[in-house]
VMD Tcl script that draws the C-alpha trace (Angstrom):
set ca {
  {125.72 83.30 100.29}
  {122.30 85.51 100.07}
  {120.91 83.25 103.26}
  {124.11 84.58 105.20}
  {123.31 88.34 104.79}
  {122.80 90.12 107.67}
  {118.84 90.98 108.12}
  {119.41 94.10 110.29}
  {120.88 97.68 109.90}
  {121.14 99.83 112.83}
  {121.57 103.33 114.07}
  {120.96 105.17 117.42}
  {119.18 108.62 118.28}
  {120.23 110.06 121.69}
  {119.86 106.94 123.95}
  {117.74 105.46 121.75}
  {118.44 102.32 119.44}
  {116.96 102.28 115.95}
  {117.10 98.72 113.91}
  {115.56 98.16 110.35}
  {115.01 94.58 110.11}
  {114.74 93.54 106.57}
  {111.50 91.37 105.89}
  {112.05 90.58 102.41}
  {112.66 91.58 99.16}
  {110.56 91.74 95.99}
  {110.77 92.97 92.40}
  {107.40 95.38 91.65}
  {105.64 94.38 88.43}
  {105.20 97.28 85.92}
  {101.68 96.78 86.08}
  {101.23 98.30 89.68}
  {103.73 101.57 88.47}
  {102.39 104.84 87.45}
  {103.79 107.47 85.15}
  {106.64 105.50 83.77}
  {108.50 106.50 81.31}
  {107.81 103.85 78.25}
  {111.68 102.74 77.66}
  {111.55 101.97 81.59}
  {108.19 100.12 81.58}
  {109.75 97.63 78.77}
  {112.97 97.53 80.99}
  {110.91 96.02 83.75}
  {108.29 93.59 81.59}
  {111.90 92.30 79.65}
  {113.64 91.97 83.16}
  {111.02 91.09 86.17}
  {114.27 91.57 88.33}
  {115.32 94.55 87.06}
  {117.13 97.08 90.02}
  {114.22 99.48 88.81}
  {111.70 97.65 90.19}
  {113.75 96.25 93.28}
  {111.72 97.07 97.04}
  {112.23 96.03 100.18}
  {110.15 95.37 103.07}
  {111.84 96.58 106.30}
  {110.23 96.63 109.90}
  {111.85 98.53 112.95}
  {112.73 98.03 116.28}
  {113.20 100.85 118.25}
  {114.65 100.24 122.22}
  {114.76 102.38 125.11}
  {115.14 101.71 128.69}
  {112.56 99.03 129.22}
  {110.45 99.23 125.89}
  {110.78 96.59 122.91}
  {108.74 98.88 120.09}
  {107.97 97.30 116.87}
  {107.10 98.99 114.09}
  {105.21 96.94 111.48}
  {105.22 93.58 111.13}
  {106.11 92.08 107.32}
  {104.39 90.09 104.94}
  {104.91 86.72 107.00}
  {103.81 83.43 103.80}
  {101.38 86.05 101.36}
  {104.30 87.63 98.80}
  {105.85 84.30 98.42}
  {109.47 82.72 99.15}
  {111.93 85.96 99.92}
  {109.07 87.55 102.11}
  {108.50 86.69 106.09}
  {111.59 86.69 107.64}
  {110.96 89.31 110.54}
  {111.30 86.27 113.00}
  {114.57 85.88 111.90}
  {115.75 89.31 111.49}
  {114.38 89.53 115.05}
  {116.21 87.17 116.34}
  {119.57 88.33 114.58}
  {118.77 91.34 117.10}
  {119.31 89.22 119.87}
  {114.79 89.26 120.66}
  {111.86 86.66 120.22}
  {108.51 87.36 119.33}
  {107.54 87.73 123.56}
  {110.21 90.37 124.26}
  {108.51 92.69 122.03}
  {106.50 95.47 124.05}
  {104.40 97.58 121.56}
  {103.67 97.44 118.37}
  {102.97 100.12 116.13}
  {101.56 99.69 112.46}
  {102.37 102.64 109.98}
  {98.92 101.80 108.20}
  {97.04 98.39 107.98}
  {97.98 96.68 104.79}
  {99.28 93.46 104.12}
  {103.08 93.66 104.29}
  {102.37 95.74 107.11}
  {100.23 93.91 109.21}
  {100.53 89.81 108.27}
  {103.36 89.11 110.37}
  {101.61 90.49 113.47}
  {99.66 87.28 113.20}
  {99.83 83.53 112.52}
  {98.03 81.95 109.73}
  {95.34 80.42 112.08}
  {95.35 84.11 113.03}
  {96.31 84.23 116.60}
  {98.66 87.56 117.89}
  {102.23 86.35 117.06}
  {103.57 89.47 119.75}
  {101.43 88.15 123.18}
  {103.18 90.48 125.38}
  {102.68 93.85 123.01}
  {100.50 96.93 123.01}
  {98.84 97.16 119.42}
  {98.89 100.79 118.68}
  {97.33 102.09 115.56}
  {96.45 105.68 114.18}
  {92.54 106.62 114.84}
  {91.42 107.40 111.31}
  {93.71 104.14 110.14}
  {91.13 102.09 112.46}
  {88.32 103.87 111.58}
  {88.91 103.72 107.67}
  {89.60 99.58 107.96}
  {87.01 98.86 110.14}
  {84.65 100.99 108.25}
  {83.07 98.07 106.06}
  {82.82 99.73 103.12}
  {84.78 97.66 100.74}
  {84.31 96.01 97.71}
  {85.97 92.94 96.30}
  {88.88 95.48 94.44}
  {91.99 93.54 94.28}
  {93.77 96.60 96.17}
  {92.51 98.14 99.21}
  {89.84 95.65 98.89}
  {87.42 93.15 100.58}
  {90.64 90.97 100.93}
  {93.06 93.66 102.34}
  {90.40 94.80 104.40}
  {89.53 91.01 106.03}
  {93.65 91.04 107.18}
  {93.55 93.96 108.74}
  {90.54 93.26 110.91}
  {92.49 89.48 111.31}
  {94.77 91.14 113.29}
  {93.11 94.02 115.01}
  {91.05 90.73 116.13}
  {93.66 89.17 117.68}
  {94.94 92.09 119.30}
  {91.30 93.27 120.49}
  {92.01 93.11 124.29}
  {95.91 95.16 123.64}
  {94.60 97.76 120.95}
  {95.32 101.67 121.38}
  {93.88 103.83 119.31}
  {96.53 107.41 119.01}
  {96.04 110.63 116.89}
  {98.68 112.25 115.09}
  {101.46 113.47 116.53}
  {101.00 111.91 119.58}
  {103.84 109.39 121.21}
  {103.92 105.91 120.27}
  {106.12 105.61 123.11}
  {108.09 108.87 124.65}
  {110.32 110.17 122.19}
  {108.85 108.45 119.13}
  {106.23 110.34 117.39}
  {103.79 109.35 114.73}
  {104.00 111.66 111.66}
  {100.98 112.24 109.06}
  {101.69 111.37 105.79}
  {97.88 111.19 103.65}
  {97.24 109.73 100.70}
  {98.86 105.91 100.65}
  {96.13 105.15 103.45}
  {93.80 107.80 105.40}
  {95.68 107.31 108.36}
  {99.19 106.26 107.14}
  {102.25 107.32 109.35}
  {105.55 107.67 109.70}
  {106.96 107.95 112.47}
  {110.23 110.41 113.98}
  {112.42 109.64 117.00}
  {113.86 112.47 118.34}
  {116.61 112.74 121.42}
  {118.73 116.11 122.01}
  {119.64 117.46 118.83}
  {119.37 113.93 117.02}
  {116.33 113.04 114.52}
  {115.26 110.34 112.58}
  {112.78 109.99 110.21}
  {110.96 107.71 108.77}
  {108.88 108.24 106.14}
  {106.64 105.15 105.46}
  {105.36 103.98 102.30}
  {106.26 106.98 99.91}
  {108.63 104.74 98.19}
  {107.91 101.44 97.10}
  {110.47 101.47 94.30}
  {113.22 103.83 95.63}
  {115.49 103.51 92.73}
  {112.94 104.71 89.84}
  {110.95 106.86 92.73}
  {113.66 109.00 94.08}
  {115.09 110.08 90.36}
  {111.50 110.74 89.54}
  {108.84 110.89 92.61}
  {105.89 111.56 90.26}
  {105.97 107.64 89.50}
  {103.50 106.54 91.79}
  {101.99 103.24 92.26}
  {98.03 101.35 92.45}
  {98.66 101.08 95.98}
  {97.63 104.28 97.36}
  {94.20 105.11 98.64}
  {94.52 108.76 97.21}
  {97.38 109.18 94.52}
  {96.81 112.62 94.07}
  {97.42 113.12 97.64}
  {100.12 110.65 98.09}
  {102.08 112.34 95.25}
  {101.85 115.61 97.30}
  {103.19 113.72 100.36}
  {106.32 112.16 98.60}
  {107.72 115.34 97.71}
  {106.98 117.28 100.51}
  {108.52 114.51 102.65}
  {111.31 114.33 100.40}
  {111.88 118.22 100.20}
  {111.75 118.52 104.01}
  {114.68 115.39 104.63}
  {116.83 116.32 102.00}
  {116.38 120.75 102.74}
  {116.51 120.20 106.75}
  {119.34 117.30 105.93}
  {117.47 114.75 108.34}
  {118.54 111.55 108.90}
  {115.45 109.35 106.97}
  {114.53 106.07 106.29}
  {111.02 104.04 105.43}
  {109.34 101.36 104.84}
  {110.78 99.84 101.35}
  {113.95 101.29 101.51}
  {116.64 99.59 99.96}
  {120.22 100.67 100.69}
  {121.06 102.57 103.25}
  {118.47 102.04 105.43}
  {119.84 104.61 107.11}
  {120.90 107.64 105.50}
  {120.55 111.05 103.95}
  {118.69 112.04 100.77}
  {119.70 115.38 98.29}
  {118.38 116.55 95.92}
  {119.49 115.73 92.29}
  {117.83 117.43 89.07}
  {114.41 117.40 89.18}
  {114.36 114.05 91.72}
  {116.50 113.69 94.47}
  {119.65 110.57 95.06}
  {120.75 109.10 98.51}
  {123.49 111.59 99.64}
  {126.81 109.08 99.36}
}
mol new
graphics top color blue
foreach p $ca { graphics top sphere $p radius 0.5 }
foreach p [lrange $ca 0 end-1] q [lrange $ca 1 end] { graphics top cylinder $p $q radius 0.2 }
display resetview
């Protein structure tokens, strides 16, 4: 039954171990898609669970000798019933909540951040580092924000919720530096000002992941000019996606990211004028 699926996916680089765990699932109203194609707009308004629309929210746990690093934290209760199950996914890796070590956040929104904290908004992760990118800080703590339904007044109060709650554990790091040694936080503008990735990288082995330029991986891959509301800068985003996407599938680098869907794990080509997940 769907309750019995397994919530993790895993994969090692060098000595390191890699583990999506799968926060939830959602389908992605038509409403929040750019540049579709009108035949698959109606497919998605006729069918709200259409495969189109289909995204995931995955977090990641990456372990080393001594280090429990998590990588964003899930929607926890605000995208409804088949959101918020990083505790559990957590604990199908064998951790709680107190075993974790550092956190980092690829950017600050709200299937990002929520399930760092609890809704009285106290840190869920009492033992972790908080480590965010500088400019994501600056741009959410900024105060410049206007009651917008996305990257709003609202998105804005979460974030500083759980930067809040973290206030005594926060690290500020710049691009490209370590999140921990051996994973490395990648620049990707556009979605946020300071969204990341993130690469772990042992011998000759790589992994990539490539944060939020998907949201809707099986209409976004075929065609990654469909964009979505959700970015800060589209323009800018767009150029991200298929740079990021040129640069897995030409240097044939093992990639995931944040809404993946199946694999999590796994290798992208290029197909047409889009690109497919390599079988």
């Amino acid at each position: 039954s769907e309750d019995k699926m397994s919530r993790i996916s895993q994969t090692s680089v060098g000595n390191f171990k890699v583990t999506a765990l799968r926060d939830g699932e959602l389908s992605l109203p038509s409403e929040v898609l750019m540049n579709l194609t009108d035949e698959q707009s109606q497919q998605i308004k006729a069918d709200e669970n259409s495969k189109l629309a289909t995204s995931n929210v995955n977090t990641y746990l990456i372990q080393t000798e001594g280090k429990n690093l998590l990588i964003d934290t899930g929607c926890r209760d605000l995208f409804g019933p088949t959101c918020g199950f990083l505790q559990d996914a957590l604990k199908e890796a064998g951790l709680v909540p107190n075993d974790i070590t550092d956190i980092f956040l690829t950017h600050l929104h709200p299937d990002h951040v929520a399930g760092a904290i609890n809704a009285e908004g106290s840190a869920v992760f009492e033992n972790a580092s908080f480590k965010v990118i500088d400019l994501e800080y600056n741009f959410w703590t900024s105060d410049t924000f206007t009651d917008s339904e996305v990257n709003g007044n609202d998105w804005a109060g979460l974030a500083l919720a759980a930067l809040n709650a973290y206030k005594d554990k926060i690290e500020t790091i710049s691009f490209g530096n370590d999140i921990i040694p051996g994973v490395t936080s990648v620049s990707i503008p556009g979605h946020t000002p300071g969204h990341s990735g993130f690469r772990v990288d042992e011998g000759n082995e790589t992994l990539i992941q490539m944060g939020d330029i998907l949201h809707v991986p099986n209409l976004q891959l075929e065609n990654p000019s469909i964009s979505t509301v959700f970015d800060v800068d589209s323009e800018v985003a767009l150029k991200s996606r298929k740079e990021l996407l040129d640069m897995v599938s030409t240097d044939k680098i093992l990639c995931t990211s944040g809404h993946m869907i199946q694999p999590k794990f796994g290798y992208i080509e290029k197909s047409g004028a889009g690109y497919k997940v390599a079988n």
